[in-house]
C-alpha positions in Angstrom: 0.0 0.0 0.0 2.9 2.0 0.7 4.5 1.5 -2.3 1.2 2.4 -4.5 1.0 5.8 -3.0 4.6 6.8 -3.0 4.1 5.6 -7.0 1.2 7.6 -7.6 3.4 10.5 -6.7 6.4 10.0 -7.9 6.4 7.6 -11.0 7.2 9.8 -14.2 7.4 12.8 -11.6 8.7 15.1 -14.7 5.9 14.1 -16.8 3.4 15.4 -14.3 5.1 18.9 -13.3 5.0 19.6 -16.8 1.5 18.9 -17.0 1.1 21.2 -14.4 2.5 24.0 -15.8 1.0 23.9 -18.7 -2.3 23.1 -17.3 -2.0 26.5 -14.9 -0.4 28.7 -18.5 -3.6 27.4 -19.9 -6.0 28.9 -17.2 -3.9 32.1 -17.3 -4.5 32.2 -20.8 -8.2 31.0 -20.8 -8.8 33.8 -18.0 -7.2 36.9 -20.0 -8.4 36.1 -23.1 -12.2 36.0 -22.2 -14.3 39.2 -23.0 -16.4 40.8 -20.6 -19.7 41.9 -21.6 -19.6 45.7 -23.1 -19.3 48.4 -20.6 -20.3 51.8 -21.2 -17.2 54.3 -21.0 -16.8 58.0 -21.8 -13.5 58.5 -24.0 -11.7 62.0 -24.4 -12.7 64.2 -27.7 -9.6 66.2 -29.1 -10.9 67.8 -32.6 -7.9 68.5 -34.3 -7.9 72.2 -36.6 -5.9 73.7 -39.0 -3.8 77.1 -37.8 -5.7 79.9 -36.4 -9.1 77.7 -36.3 -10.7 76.4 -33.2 -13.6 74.3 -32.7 -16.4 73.4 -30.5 -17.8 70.0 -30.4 -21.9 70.0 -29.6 -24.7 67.2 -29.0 -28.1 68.5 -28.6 -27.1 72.0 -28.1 -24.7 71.5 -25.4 -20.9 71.7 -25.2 -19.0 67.6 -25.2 -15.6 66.6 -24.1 -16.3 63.1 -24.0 -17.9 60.6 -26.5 -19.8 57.8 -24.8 -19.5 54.4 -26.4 -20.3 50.8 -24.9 -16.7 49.1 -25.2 -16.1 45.3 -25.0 -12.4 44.3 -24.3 -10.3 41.5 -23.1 -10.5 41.4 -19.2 -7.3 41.9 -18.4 -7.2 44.7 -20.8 -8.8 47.2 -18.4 -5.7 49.0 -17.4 -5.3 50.6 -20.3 -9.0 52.4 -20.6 -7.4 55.4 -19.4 -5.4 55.8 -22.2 -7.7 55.9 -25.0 -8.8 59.1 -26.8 -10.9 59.7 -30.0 -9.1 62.2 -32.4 -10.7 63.7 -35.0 -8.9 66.3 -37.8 -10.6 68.7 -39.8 -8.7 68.4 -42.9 -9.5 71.8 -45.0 -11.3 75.4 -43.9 -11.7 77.3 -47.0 -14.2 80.0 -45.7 -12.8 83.3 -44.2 -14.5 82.3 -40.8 -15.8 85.9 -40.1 -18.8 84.1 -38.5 -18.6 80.8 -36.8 -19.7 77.2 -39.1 -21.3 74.5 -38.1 -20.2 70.7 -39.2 -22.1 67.6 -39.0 -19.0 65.2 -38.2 -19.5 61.3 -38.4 -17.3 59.6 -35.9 -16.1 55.9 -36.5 -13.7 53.0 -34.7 -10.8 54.1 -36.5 -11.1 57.7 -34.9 -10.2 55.7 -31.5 -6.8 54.3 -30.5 -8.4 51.5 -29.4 -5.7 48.6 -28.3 -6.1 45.2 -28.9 -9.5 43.1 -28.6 -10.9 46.0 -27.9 -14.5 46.8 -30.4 -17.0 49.4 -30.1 -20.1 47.8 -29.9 -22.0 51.0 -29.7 -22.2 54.5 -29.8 -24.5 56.8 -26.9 -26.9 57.7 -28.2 -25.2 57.8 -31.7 -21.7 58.7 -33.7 -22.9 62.1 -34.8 -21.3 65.3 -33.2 -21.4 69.2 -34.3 -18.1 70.7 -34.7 -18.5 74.4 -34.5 -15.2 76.2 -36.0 -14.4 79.5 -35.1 -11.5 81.5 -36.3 -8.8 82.4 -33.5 -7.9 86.2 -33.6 -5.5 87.9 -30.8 -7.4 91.1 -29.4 -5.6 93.5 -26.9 -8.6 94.0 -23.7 -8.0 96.1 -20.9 -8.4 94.5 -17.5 -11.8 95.5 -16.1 -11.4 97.3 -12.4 -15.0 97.9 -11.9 -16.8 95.4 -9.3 -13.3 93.7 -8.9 -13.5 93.5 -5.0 -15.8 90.8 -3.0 -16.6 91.6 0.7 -16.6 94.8 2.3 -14.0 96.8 4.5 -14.6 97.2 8.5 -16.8 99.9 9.5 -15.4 103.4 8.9 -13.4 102.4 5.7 -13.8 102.2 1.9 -12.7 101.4 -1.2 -11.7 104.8 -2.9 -10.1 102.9 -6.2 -8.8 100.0 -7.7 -5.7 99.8 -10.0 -4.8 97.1 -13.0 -1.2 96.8 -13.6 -1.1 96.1 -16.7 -4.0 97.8 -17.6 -4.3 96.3 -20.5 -3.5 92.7 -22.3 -3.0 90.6 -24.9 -5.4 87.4 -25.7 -6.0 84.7 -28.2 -9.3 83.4 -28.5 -12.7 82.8 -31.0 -13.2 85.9 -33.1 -16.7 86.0 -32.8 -16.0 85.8 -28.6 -14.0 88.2 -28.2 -15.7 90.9 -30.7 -18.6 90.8 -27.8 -15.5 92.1 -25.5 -13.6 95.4 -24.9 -12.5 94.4 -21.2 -11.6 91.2 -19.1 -12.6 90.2 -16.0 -10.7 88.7 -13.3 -11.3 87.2 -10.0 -12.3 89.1 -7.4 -9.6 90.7 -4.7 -11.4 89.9 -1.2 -11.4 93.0 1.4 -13.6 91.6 3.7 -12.2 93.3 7.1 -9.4 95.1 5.0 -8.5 98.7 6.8 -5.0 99.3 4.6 -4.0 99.0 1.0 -4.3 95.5 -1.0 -2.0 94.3 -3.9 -3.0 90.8 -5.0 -2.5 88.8 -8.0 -5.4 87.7 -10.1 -6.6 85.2 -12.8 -8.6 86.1 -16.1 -12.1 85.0 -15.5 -12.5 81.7 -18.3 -14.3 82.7 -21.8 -14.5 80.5 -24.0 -11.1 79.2 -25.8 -9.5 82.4 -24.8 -5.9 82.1 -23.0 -3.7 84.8 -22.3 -0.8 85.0 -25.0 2.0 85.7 -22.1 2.4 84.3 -18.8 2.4 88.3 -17.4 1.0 88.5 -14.2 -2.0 90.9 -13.2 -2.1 92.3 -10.2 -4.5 94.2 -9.0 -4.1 96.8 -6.2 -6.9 97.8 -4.5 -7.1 101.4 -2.2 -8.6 101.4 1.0 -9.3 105.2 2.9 -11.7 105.8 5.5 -15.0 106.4 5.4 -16.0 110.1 3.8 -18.1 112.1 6.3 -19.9 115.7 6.2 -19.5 118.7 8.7 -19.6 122.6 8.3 -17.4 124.9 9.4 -17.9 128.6 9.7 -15.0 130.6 8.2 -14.0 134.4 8.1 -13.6 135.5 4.5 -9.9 137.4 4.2 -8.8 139.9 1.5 -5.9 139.2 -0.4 -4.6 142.8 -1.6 -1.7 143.4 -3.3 1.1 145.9 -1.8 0.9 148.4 -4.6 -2.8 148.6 -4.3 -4.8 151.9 -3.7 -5.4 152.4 0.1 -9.4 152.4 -0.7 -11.7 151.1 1.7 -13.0 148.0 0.5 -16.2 146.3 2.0 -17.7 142.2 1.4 -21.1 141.4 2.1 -21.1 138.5 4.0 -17.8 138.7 5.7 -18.1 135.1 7.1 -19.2 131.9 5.2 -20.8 128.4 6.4 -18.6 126.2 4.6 -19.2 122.1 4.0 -16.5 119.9 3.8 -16.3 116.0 3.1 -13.3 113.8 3.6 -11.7 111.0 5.6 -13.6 111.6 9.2 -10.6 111.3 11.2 -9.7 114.5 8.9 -12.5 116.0 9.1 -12.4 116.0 13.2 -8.9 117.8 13.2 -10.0 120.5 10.7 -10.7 123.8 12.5 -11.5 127.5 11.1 -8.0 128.3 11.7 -6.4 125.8 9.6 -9.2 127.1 6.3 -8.1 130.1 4.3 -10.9 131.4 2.8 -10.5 134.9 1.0 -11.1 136.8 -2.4 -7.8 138.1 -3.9 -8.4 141.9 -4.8 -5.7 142.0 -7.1 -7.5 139.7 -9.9 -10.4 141.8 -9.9 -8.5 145.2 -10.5 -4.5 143.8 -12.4 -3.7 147.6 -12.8 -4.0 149.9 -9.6 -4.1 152.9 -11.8 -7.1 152.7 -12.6 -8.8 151.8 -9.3 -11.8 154.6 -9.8 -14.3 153.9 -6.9 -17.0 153.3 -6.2 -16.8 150.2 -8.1 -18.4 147.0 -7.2 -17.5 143.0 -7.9 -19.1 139.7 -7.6 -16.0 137.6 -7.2 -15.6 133.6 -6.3 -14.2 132.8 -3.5 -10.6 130.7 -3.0 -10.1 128.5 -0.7 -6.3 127.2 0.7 -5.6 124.7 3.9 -2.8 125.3 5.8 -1.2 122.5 5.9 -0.8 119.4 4.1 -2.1 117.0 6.4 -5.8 118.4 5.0 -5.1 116.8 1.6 -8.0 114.6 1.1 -10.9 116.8 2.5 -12.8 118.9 -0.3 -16.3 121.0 -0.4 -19.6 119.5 -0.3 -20.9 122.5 -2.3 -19.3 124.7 -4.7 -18.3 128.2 -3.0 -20.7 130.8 -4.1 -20.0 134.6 -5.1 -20.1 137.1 -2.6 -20.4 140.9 -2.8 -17.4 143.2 -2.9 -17.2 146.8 -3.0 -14.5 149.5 -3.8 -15.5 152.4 -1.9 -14.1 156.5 -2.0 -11.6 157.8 0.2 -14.0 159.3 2.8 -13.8 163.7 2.8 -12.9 164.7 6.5 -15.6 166.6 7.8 -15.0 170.8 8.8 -13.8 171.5 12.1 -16.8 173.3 13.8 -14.7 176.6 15.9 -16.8 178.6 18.1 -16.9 181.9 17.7 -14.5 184.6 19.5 -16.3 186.7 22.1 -15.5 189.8 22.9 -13.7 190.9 25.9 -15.8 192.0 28.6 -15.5 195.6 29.5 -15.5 196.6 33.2 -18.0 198.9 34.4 -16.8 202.6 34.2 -17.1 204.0 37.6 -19.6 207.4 37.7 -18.1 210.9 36.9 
């Protein structure tokens, strides 16, 4: 009994490991080779153009990337799915192309790179596709600034401008785009809680097939000031006469204005009457002294100077309105009034 079981084992011992091995390369093979049932897969569209044409591929009105076929391929092909693209090349574009075309294009196996065993069983929900060609101009577009900022500043600040640098670029895209464009738009700068000047880098907001034609940064800078508030002062209107000017009396009607200024409020808080020169400059209204003949009367505009520097920023409300000015005569001294002499009393002449 021994003997018949060691036998069964090892009688013709390298007849049996062969069969072995070639039993397991056949299950290998049997294994691989068999074909799953079709699966449904969505393959990359390129559409290939000739120079300075783009295209557009449509189904049912709606932009496609991907065409969706049911695939059937050898199991142990599936790693290489990820691989396959359909390319398609439009040959010839005689037309000028000032407005977009449309083409009916008929896709087929061959436009696959399909790798071996692998068929297209079907196409979802057929093999037709619109190609819409467009002709590719390059269009220079300033950088749009207005509603470039999200969010808002703290309370008691503002956005007082916002900067492009460059203000303008270069980009290539579908003629019939871009001619819809003068400016492009970027993403927004955020300055939510922002008190002090931003300078941040920004991207062109997608259209369409257009790309920039450098790799130029834009940067937008974005200023932030205060909040603007409102408050009058009352100011003493000064005369501004020149030192070769007649010695005339000259009178204004009103001699003090209620002024309104607006500006950054911690500005606005510091600013007193004494830092606000508000006055008429005489020597504008009469250039040549000689001939100063009063009476004479002006309506001049008042001119207003701060100070000092540190006012920059605040302006009026309300433009400055005219006033009333008058040259007046030299006034005639009035007469000495004398009393007259009396004469000298006389002493009473005692009686003869």
């Amino acid at each position: 009994m021994i003997y018949f079981i060691k036998g069964l084992f090892f009688n013709n011992l390298s007849i049996k490991v062969m069969a072995l091995i070639l039993s397991v390369i056949c299950w290998f093979y049997i294994y691989n080779a068999r074909i799953d049932p079709p699966r449904e897969i969505n393959i990359p569209l390129i559409i290939e153009t000739p120079s300075q044409i783009i295209s557009r591929a449509e189904k049912d009105g709606e932009v496609i990337r991907d065409i969706k076929v049911k695939l059937e391929y050898p199991r142990g092909a599936s790693s290489d799915l990820n691989g396959l693209v359909c390319r398609y090349k439009i040959k010839t574009v005689t037309e000028q192309l000032d407005k977009p075309q449309l083409r009916i294009v008929e896709l087929t196996a061959s436009d696959f790179n399909l790798k071996q065993g692998m068929t297209i069983k079907q196409f979802i929900p057929d093999n037709k596709i619109q190609v819409l060609l467009m002709r590719e101009i390059v269009k220079p577009m300033k950088v749009k600034t207005e509603g470039a900022v999200k969010g808002m500043p703290p309370k008691g600040y503002r956005v007082v401008n916002i900067v492009a640098d460059p203000t303008e670029v270069s980009v290539r895209g579908p003629k019939n785009i871009l001619d819809k464009y003068n400016e492009i738009t970027t993403s927004k700068v955020d300055v939510t809680n922002a008190n002090i000047d931003l300078s941040r880098e920004v991207k062109i907001e997608p259209l369409e097939n257009v790309v920039l034609l450098t790799d130029e940064r834009i940067v937008m800078k974005v200023f932030i000031d205060e909040d603007f508030t409102e408050e009058v002062r009352t100011v003493k209107i000064n005369l501004l006469i020149p030192p070769d000017f007649p010695h005339f009396p000259i009178q204004i009607k009103p001699q003090e204005k209620a002024l309104k200024f607006k500006g950054p409020a911690s500005k606005i808080k510091e600013l007193k009457p004494a830092h606000i020169n508000l006055f008429v400059n005489v020597g504008e209204l009469c250039p040549n002294p000689a001939e100063v003949k009063p009476p004479m009367t002006f309506a001049p505009k008042l001119e207003l100077r701060f100070t000092s520097d540190e006012f920059a920023g605040i302006e009026l409300a309300e433009p400055l309105e005219q006033i009333k000015l008058e040259i007046l005569p030299m006034p005639v001294p009035a007469p000495s009034e004398t009393t007259p002499e009396k004469p000298p009393e006389q002493s009473p002449s005692s009686p003869k």
